[in-house]
DRENTI-92044 format. One record per residue (C-alpha): residue in one letter; residue number from 1; x, y, z. Coordinates in pm, 1 decimal. Each point is the difference from the previous one (the first is absolute). Example, Ala and Ser with C-alpha at 12.3 -4.5 7.8 and 13.67 -1.06 7.14 Angstrom:
// DRENTI-92044
R:A:1:1230.0:-450.0:780.0
R:S:2:137.0:344.0:-66.0
//
This chain:
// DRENTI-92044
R:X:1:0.0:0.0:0.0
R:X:2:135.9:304.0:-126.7
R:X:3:90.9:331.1:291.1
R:X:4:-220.7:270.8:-56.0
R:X:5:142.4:334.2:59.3
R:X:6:408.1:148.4:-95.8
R:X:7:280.2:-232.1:184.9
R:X:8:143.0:164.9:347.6
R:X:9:370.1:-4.6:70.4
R:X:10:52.3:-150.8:310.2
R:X:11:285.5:191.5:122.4
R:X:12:-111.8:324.6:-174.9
R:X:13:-314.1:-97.4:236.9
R:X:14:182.6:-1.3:328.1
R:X:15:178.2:263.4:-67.6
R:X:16:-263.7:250.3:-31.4
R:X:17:-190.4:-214.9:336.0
R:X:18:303.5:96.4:229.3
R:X:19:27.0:353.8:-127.2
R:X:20:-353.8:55.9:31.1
R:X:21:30.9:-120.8:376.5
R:X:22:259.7:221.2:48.1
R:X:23:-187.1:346.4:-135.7
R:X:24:-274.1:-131.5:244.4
R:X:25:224.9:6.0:269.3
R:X:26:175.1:292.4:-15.6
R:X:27:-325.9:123.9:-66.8
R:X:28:-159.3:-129.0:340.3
R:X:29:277.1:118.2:167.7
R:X:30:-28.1:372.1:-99.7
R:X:31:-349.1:59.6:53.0
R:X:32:-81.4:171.9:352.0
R:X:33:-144.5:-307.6:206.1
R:X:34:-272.7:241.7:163.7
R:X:35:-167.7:78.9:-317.5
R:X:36:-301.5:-300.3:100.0
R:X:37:7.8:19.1:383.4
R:X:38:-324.8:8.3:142.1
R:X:39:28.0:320.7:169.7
R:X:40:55.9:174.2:-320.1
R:X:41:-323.1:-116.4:-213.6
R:X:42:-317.0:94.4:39.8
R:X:43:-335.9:-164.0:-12.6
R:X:44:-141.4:-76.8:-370.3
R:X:45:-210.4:-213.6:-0.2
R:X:46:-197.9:-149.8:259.1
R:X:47:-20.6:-364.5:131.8
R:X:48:-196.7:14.8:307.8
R:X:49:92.7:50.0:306.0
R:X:50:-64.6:-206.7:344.5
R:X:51:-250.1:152.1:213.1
R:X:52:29.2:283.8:235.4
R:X:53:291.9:176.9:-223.5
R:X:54:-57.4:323.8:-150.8
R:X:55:-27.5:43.9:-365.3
R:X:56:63.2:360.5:-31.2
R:X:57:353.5:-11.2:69.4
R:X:58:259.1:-108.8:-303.3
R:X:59:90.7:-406.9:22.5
R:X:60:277.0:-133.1:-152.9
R:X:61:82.7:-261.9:-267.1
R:X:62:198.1:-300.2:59.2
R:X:63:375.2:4.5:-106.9
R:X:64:95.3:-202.4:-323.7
R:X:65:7.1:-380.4:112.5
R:X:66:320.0:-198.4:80.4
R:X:67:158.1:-223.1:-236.4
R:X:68:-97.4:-368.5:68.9
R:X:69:238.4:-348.8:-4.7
R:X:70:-306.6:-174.1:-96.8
R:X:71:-69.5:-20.8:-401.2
R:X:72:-240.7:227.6:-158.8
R:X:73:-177.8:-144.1:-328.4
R:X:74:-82.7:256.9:-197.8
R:X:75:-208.5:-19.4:-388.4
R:X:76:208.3:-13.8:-277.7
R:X:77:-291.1:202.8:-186.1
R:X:78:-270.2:199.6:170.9
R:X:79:-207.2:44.7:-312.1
R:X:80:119.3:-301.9:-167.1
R:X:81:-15.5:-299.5:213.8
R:X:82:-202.1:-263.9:-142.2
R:X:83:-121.0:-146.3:335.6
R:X:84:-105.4:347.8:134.5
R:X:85:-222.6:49.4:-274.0
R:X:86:-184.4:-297.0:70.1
R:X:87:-323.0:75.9:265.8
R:X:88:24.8:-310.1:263.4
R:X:89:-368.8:70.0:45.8
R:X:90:-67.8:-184.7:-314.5
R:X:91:129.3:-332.0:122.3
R:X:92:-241.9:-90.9:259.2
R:X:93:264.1:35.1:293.7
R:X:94:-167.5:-249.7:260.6
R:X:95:134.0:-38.1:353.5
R:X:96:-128.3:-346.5:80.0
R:X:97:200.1:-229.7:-131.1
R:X:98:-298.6:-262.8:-60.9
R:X:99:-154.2:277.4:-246.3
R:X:100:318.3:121.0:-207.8
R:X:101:37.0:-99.7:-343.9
R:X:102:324.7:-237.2:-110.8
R:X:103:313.7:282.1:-41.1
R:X:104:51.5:-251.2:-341.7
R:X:105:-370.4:100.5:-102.9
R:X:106:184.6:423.6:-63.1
R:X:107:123.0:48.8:-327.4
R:X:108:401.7:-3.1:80.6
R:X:109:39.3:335.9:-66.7
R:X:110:-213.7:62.9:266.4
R:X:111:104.0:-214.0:287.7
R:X:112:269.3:155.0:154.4
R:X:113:-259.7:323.3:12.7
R:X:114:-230.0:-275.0:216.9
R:X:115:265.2:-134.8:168.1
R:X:116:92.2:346.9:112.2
R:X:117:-339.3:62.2:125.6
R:X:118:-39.7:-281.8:219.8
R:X:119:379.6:35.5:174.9
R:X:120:-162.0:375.6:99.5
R:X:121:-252.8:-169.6:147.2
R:X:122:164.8:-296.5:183.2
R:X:123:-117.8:-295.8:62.9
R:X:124:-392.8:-91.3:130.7
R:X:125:-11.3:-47.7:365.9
R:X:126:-307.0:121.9:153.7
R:X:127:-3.6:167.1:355.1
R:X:128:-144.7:-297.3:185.6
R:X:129:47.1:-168.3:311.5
R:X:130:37.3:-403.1:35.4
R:X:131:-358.4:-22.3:99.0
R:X:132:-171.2:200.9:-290.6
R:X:133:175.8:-246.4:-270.1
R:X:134:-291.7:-241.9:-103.9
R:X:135:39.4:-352.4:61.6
R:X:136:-82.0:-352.5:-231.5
R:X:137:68.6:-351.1:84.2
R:X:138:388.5:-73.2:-110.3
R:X:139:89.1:-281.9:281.9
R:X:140:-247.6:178.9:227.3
R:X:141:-126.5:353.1:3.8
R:X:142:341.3:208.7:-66.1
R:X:143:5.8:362.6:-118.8
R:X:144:305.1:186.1:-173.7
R:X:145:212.2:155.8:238.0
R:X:146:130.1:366.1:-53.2
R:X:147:312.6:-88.5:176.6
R:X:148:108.0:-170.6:-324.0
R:X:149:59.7:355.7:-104.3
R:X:150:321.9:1.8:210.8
R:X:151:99.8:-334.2:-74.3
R:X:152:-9.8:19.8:-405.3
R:X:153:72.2:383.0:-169.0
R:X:154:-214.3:-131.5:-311.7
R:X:155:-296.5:-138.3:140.7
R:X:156:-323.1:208.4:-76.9
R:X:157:-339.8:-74.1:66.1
R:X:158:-323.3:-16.3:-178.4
R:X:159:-330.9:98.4:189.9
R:X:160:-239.7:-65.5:-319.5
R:X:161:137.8:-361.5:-10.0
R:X:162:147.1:-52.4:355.9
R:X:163:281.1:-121.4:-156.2
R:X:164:414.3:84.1:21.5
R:X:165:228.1:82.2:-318.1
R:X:166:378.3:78.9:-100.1
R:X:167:-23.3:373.1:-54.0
R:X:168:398.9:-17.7:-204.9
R:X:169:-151.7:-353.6:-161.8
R:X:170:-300.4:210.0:-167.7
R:X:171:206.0:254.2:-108.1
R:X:172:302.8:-193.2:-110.9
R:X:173:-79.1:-339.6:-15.0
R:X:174:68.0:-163.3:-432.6
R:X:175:-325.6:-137.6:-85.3
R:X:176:223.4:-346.7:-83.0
R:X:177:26.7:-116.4:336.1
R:X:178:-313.0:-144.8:32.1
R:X:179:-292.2:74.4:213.8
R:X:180:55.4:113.2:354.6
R:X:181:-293.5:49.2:266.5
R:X:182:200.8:316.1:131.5
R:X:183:-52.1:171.5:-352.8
R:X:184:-337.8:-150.2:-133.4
R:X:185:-245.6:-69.2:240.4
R:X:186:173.3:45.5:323.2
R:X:187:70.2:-190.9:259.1
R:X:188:-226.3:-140.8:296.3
R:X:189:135.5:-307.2:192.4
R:X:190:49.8:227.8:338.5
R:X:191:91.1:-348.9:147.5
R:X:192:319.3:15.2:-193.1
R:X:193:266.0:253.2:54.6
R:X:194:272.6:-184.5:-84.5
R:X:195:-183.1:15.0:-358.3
R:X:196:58.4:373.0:32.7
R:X:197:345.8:-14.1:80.0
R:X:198:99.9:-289.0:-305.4
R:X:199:-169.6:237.0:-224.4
R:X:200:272.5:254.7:27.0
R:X:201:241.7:-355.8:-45.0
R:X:202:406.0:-32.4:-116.7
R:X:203:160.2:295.3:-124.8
R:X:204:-48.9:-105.3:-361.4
R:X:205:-367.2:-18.3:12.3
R:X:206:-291.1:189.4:-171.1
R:X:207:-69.9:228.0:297.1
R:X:208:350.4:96.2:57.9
R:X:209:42.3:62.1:-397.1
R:X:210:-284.6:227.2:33.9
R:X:211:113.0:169.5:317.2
R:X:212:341.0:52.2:-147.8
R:X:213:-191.0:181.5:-333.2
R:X:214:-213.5:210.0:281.1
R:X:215:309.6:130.4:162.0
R:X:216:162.6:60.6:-296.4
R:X:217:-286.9:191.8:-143.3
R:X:218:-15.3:237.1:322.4
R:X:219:367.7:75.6:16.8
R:X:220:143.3:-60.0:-391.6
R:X:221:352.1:21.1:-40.0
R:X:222:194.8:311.1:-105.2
R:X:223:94.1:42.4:-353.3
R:X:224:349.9:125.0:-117.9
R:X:225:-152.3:328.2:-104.5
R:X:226:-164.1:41.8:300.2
R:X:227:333.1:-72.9:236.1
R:X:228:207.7:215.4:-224.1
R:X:229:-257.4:319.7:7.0
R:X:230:-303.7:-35.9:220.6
R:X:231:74.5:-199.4:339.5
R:X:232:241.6:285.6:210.3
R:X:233:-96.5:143.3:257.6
R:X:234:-60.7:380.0:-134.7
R:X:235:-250.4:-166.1:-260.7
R:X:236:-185.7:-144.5:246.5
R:X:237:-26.9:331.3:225.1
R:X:238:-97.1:221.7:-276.9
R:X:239:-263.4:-301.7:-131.1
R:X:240:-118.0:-9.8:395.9
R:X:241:-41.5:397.8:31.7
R:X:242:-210.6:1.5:-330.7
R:X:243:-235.6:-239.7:45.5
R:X:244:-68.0:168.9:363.6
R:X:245:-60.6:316.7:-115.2
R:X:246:-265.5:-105.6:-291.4
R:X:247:-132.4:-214.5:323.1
R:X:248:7.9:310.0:156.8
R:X:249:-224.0:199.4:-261.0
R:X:250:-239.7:-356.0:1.2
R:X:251:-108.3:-7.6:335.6
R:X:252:-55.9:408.0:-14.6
R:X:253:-213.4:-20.9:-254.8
R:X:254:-190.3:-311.3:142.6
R:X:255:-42.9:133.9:359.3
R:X:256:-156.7:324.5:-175.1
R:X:257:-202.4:-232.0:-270.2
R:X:258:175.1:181.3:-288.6
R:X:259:31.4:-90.8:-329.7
R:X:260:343.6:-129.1:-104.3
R:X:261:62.8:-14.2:-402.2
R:X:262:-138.8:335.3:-252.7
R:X:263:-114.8:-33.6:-306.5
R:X:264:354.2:121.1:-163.3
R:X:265:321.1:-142.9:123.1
R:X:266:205.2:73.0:-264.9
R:X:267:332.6:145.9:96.4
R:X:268:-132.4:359.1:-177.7
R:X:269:-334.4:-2.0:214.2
R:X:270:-82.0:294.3:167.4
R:X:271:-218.9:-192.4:260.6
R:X:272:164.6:-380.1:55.5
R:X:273:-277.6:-95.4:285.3
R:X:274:13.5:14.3:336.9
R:X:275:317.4:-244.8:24.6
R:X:276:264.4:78.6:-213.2
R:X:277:-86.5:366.0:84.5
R:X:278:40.4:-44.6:332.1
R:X:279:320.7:-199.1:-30.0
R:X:280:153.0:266.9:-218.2
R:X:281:-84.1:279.7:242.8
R:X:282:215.0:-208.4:260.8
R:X:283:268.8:-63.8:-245.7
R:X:284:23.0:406.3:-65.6
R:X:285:-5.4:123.4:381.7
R:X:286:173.2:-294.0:150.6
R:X:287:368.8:-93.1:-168.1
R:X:288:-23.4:-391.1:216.6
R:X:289:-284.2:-30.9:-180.2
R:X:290:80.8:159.6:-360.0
R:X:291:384.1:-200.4:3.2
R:X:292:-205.3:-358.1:-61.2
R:X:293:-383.6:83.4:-165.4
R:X:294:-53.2:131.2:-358.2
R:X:295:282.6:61.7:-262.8
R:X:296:263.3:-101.6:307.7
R:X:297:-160.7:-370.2:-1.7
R:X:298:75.9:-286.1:-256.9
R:X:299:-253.4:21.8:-302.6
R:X:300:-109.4:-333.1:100.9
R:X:301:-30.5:59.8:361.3
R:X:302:-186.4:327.7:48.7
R:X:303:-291.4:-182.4:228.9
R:X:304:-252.7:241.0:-85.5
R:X:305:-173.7:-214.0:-262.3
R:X:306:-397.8:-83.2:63.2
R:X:307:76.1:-400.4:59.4
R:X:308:226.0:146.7:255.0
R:X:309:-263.0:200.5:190.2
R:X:310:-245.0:-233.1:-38.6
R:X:311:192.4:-282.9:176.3
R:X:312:144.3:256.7:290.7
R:X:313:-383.2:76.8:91.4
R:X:314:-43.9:-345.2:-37.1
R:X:315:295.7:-8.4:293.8
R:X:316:-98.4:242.9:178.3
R:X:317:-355.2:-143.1:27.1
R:X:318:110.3:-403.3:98.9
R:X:319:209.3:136.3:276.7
R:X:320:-289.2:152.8:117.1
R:X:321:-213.8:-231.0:-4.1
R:X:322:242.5:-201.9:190.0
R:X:323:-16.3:237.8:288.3
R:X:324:-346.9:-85.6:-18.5
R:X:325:34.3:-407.0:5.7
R:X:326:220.2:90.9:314.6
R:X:327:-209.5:190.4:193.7
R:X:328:-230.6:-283.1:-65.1
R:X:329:193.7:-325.0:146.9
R:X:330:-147.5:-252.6:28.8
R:X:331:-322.7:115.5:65.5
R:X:332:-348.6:-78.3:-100.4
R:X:333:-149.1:264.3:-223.5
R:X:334:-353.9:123.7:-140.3
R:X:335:-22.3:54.3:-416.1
R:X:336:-147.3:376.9:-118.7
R:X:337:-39.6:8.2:-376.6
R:X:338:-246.7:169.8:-221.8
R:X:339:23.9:51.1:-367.8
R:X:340:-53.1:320.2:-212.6
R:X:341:48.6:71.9:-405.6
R:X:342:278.5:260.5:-28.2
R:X:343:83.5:309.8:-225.4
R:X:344:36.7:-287.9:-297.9
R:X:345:-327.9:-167.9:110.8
R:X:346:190.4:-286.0:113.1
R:X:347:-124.0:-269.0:300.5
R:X:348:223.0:85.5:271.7
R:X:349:27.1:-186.7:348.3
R:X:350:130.6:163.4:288.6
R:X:351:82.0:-230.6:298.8
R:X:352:72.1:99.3:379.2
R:X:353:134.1:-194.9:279.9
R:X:354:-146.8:65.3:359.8
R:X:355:215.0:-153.6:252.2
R:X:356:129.9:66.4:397.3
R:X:357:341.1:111.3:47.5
R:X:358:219.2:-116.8:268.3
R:X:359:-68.8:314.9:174.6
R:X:360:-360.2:-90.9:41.6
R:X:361:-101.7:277.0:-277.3
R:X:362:-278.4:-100.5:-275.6
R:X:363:160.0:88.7:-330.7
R:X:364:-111.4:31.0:-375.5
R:X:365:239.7:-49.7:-249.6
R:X:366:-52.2:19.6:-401.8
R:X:367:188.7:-300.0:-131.3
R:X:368:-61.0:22.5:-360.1
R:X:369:-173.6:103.0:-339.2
R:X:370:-101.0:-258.6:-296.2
R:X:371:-198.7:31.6:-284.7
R:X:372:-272.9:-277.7:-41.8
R:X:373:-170.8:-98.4:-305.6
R:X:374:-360.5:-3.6:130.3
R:X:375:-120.7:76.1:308.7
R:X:376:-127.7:-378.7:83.1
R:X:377:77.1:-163.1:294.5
R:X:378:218.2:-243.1:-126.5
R:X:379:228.8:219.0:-124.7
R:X:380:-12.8:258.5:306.7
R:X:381:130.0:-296.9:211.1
R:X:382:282.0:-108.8:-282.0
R:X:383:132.4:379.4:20.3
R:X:384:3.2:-4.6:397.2
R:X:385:127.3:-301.5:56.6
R:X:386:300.4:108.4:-300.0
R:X:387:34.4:288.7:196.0
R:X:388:38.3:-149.2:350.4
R:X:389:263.2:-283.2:-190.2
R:X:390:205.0:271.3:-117.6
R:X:391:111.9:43.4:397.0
R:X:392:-66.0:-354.9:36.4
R:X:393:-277.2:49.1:232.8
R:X:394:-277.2:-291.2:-40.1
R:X:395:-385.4:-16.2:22.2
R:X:396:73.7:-164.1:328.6
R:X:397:101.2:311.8:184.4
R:X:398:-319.2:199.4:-108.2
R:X:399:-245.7:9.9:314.1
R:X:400:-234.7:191.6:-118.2
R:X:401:-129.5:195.6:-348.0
R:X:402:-141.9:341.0:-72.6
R:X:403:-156.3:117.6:-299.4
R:X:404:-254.3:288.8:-194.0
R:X:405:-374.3:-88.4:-71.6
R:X:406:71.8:-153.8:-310.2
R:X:407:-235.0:-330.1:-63.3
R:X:408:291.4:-146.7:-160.1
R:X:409:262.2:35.0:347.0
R:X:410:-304.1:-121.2:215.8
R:X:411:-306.2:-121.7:48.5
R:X:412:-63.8:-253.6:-310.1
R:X:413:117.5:-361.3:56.3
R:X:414:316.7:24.5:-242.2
R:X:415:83.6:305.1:161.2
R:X:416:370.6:99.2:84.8
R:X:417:-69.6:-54.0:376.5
R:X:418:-81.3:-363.0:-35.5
R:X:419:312.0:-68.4:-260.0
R:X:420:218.4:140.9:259.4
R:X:421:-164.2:-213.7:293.0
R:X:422:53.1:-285.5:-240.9
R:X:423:385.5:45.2:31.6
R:X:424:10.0:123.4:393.6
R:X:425:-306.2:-69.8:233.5
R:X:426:94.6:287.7:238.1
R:X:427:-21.7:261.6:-276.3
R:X:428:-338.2:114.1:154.5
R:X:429:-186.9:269.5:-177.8
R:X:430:-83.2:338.6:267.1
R:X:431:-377.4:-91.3:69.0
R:X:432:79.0:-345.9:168.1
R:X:433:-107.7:-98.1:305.2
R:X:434:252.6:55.2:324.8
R:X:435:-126.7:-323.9:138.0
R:X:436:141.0:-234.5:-330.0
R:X:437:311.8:215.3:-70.8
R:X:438:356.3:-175.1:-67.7
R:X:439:-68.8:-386.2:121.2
R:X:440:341.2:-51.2:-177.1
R:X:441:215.0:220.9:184.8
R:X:442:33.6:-129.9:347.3
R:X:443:125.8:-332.4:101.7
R:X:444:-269.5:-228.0:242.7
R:X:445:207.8:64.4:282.8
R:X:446:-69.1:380.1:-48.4
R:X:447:-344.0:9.5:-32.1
R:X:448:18.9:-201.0:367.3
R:X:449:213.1:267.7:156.1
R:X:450:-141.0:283.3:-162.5
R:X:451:-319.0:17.3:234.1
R:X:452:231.6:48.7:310.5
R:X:453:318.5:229.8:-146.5
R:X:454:-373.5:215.4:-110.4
R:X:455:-107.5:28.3:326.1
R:X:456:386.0:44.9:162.6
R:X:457:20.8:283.5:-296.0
R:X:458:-330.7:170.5:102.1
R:X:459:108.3:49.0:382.3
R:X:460:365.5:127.1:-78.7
R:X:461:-184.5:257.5:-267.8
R:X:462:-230.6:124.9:222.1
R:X:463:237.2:23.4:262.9
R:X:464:316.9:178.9:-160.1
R:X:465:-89.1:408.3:-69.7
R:X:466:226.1:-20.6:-353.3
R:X:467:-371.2:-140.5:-122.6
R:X:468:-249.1:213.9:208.9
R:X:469:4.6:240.4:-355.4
R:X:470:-13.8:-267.3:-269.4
R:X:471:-232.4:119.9:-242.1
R:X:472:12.8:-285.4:-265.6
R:X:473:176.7:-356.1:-111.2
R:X:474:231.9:213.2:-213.0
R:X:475:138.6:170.4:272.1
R:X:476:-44.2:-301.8:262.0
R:X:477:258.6:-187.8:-177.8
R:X:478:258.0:238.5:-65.6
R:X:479:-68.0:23.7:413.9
R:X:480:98.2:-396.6:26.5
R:X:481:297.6:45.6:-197.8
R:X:482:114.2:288.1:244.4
R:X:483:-40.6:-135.7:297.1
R:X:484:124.9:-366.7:-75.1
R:X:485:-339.8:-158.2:86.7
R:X:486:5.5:-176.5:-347.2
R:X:487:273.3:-235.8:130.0
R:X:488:-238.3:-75.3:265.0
R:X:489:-345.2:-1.0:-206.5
R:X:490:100.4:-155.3:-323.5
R:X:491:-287.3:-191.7:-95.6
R:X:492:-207.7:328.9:118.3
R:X:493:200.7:216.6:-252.0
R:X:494:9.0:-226.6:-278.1
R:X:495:-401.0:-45.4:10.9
R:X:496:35.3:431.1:49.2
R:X:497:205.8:9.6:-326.7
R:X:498:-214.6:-185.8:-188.9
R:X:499:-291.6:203.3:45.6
R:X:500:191.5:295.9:-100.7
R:X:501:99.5:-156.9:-315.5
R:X:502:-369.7:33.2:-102.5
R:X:503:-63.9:379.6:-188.9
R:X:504:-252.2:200.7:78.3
R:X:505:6.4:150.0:-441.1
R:X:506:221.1:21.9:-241.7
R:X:507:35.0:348.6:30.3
R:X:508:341.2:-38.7:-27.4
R:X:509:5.4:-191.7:-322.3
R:X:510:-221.1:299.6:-204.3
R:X:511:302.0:251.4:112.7
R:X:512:231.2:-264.3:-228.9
R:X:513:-214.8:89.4:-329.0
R:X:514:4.4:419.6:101.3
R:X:515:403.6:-14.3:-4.9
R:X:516:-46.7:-240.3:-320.9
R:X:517:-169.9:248.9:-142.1
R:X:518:227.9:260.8:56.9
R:X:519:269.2:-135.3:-128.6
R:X:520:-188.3:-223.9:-336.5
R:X:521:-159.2:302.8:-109.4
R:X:522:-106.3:90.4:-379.9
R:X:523:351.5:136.4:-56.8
R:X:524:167.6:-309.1:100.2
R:X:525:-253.2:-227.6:-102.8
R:X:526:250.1:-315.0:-154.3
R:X:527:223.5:-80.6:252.1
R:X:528:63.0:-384.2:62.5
R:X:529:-132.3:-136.9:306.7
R:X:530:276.3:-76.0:184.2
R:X:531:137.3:373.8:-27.9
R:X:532:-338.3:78.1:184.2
R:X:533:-12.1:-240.0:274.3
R:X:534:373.6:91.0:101.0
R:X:535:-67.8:379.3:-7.1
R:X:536:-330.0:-34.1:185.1
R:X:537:257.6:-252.2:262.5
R:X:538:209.3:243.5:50.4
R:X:539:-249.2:298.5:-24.2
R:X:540:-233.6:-153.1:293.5
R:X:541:201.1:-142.8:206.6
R:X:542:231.6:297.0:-10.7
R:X:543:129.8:-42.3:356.8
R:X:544:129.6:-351.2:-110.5
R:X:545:176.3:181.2:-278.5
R:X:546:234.9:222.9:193.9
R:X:547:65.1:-201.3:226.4
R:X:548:190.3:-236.0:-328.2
R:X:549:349.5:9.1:-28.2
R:X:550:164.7:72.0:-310.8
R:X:551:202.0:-259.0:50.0
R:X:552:-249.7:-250.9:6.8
R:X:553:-190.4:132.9:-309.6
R:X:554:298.2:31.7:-154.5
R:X:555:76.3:-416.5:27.7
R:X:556:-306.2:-111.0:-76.1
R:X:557:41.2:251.0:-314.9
R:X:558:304.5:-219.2:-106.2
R:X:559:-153.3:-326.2:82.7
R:X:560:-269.7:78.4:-270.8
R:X:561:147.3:-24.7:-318.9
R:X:562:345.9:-165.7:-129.8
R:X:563:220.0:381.8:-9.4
R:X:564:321.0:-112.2:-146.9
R:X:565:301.7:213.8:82.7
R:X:566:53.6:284.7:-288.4
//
């Protein structure tokens, strides 16, 4: 195969290399170190601020980054990367392992581009204790055990088909090695673990070929060009101190639900949109910022193209949803959602979680935005339950379900209430009896005790003046968690919790579809779906957002997408 492009000299190569790294050193050592200190520049744009600080006074902005050890990927191409161009949302991304589709089934020029998607996600394991794994006959009734996660890196687990698989076999696995329950239809014998360990076998096996081709994939090896120009240390800085300030710009324009691209962004534009604007403003009143952004960057590696905002909001909005999915535990939660047709007169379904803190505090959280096909109620509860699976948070954590007026969410038989039950009996709808609430939540040896820790829980209560105020279960159980008496009273506070789980409307769901609105509007009537659920993340859940690190965003940003070194 013929070499496409004029032949490089070698030495005439390294040549030019060193001298170029010696300009760029005498250059760094000439310039006045003070010119980016913090006390010297002034507040331009604004990225929230923690509560109880002034905003009238000036605030600074962060000095340029450090240069990293670590290696920093970065596109060969922004604008003309063939796997960038590609939309994962077309490929049916599914969590659960017993509902993907074969990786052999992609077209191969697409398979890395699924691949990539599902290492971002990471294997399936659901957020479930021991106990809420069901159970079938195999030698006796046996249930999958989440400790297995510990044990084996590459075990993930199905909830649709109760079932394990290889998460690097699925991806990696040659279709000529025959059939293998860890790929196909998963694997159920709970009885035998030592299957589970042979499946991972000698060192020349299928699963260690495949694991091999995963960790090659994640971390490929350098080239020449890339050792002789890209990997040093200054490289990596200046790549580093880019890609922060364009995350920079991102998460000001998604904390103040601004647009990001214009409808010109040619270099000659008088308006570029509210991003590259805003990045060049930086770049001409800030010389740590102008040294690595616009006509100072590599051609190739400007990070300012609209794949490149799209997947930092994309960032910025799974590390705050994993704030979220923290505050959360392991906790027992109530599902919000309602749907609306947006700006494009598109079915969309907003979903909430309502769930108790460990401070005692009833929160609601929005989790998530999808667009659904119809409004039925079959395909309300496929959207949830995709949602929930994205966090890997199963049907059998929901205790309860709250919903509009809609005949289609309640009320007929098919409705989405009874589909849900179907797949976890304590998902109770709100107008349920108190009497027949959550029979599957408390062991037979806590219903027997409850009766007497009630009435030991009653006299201390009555008794103790921190409760002579109470003026509702809200504040009664953040009460508990102050004074310790939930260590004393657990059965008490876990029947407490429960009750709060149910909502009272879904008030809080309708505000979802005002900020929607806001920012899908006629003008901006065409953007993907994805771009709006992670802008209304990060818009709603704004105190989530600044309390994200850059650095975090930031690694997640790289884990994305295969960015070779430049």
């Amino acid at each position: 195969m013929k070499r496409k492009g004029p032949v490089v000299d070698l030495k005439s190569f390294l040549e030019k290399a060193a001298a170029k790294k010696r300009a760029q050193e005498l250059t760094q050592t000439n310039l006045n170190p003070s010119i980016c200190q913090e006390s010297q520049m002034q507040l331009v744009i604004y990225q929230g601020q923690p509560e109880g600080v002034s905003s009238s006074g000036p605030s600074t902005i962060p000095p340029e980054p450090e240069p990293e050890i670590s290696d920093i990927a970065v596109s060969d191409n922004e604008s003309k990367s063939s796997d960038e161009d590609i939309d994962e949302s077309i490929y049916n991304i599914e969590h659960d392992p017993g509902l993907r589709s074969p990786i052999l089934s992609y077209g191969v020029n697409d398979q890395d581009t699924v691949r990539r998607a599902y290492i971002a996600l990471g294997p399936c394991r659901p957020k479930m204790k021991a106990c809420d794994f069901p159970q079938h006959n195999s030698g006796g009734m046996r249930r999958f055990q989440p400790k297995w996660f510990d044990e084996f890196k590459w075990l993930e687990y199905s909830v649709h088909k109760d079932a394990a698989y290889c998460f690097v076999c699925y991806l990696f696995k040659d279709g000529d090695h025959g059939k293998d329950a860890f790929v196909s239809e998963g694997f159920r014998n709970w009885n035998m673990k030592d299957r589970i360990r042979r499946h991972a076998g000698a060192i020349d096996n299928a699963h260690c070929e495949a694991e091999e081709k995963h960790n090659l994939f994640i971390k490929p090896k350098s080239s020449i060009r890339e050792s002789f120009a890209s990997n040093t240390a200054q490289y990596k800085a200046d790549y580093l101190a880019r890609l922060t300030w364009s995350l920079k710009c991102a998460r000001y324009l998604a904390r103040q639900e601004l647009s990001f691209r214009g409808h010109d962004e040619k270099k000659d534009s008088k308006n570029k949109g509210n991003f590259r604007e805003l990045l060049s403003w930086l770049a001409g009143n800030f010389e740590c910022v102008n040294r690595v952004v616009g006509d100072n960057a590599p051609s190739n590696c400007q990070m300012m193209d609209h794949k490149i905002q799209k997947d930092l909001l994309s960032a910025c909005a799974h590390e705050t949803t994993k704030f979220i999915i923290e505050e959360l535990g392991d906790e027992c939660f109530t599902i919000l959602a309602d749907e609306s047709a947006d700006a494009y007169q598109q079915e969309q379904l907003a979903l909430c979680l309502r769930f108790v803190n460990k401070k005692g505090e009833t929160i609601e959280r929005f989790f998530g935005l999808v667009h659904v096909g119809d409004t039925t109620a079959l395909t309300l509860k496929e959207a949830i339950q995709s949602l929930l699976m994205q966090y890997q948070l199963p049907f059998s954590k929901v205790r309860g379900q709250g919903y509009d007026g809609a005949s289609n969410m309640r009320g007929h038989v098919n409705g989405l209430k009874k589909l849900i039950m179907e797949e976890s009996p304590s998902a109770y709808y709100t107008l349920v009896k108190l009497a027949g609430f959550y029979p599957h939540n408390f062991e037979p040896e806590e219903m027997n005790q409850l009766p007497f820790q009630l009435r030991r829980y009653i006299d201390d209560v009555r008794n103790d003046d921190n409760f002579k105020n109470v003026k509702g279960l809200s504040q009664l159980s953040v009460l508990l968690v102050k004074t310790g008496k939930v260590l004393r009273y657990d059965i008490v506070y876990k029947l407490l919790k429960l009750v709060l789980f149910l909502p009272i409307a879904t008030a809080g769901v309708e505000r979802i579809f005002s900020s929607m609105n806001y920012i899908k509007n006629k003008l901006r009537s065409k953007m993907s779906q994805e771009y709006l659920n992670d802008s209304l993340v990060t818009f709603v859940e704004g105190d989530f957002f600044l309390q994200v690190k850059d650095e975090d965003i930031i690694s997640h940003f790289q884990k994305m997408k295969d960015r070779k070194i430049d």
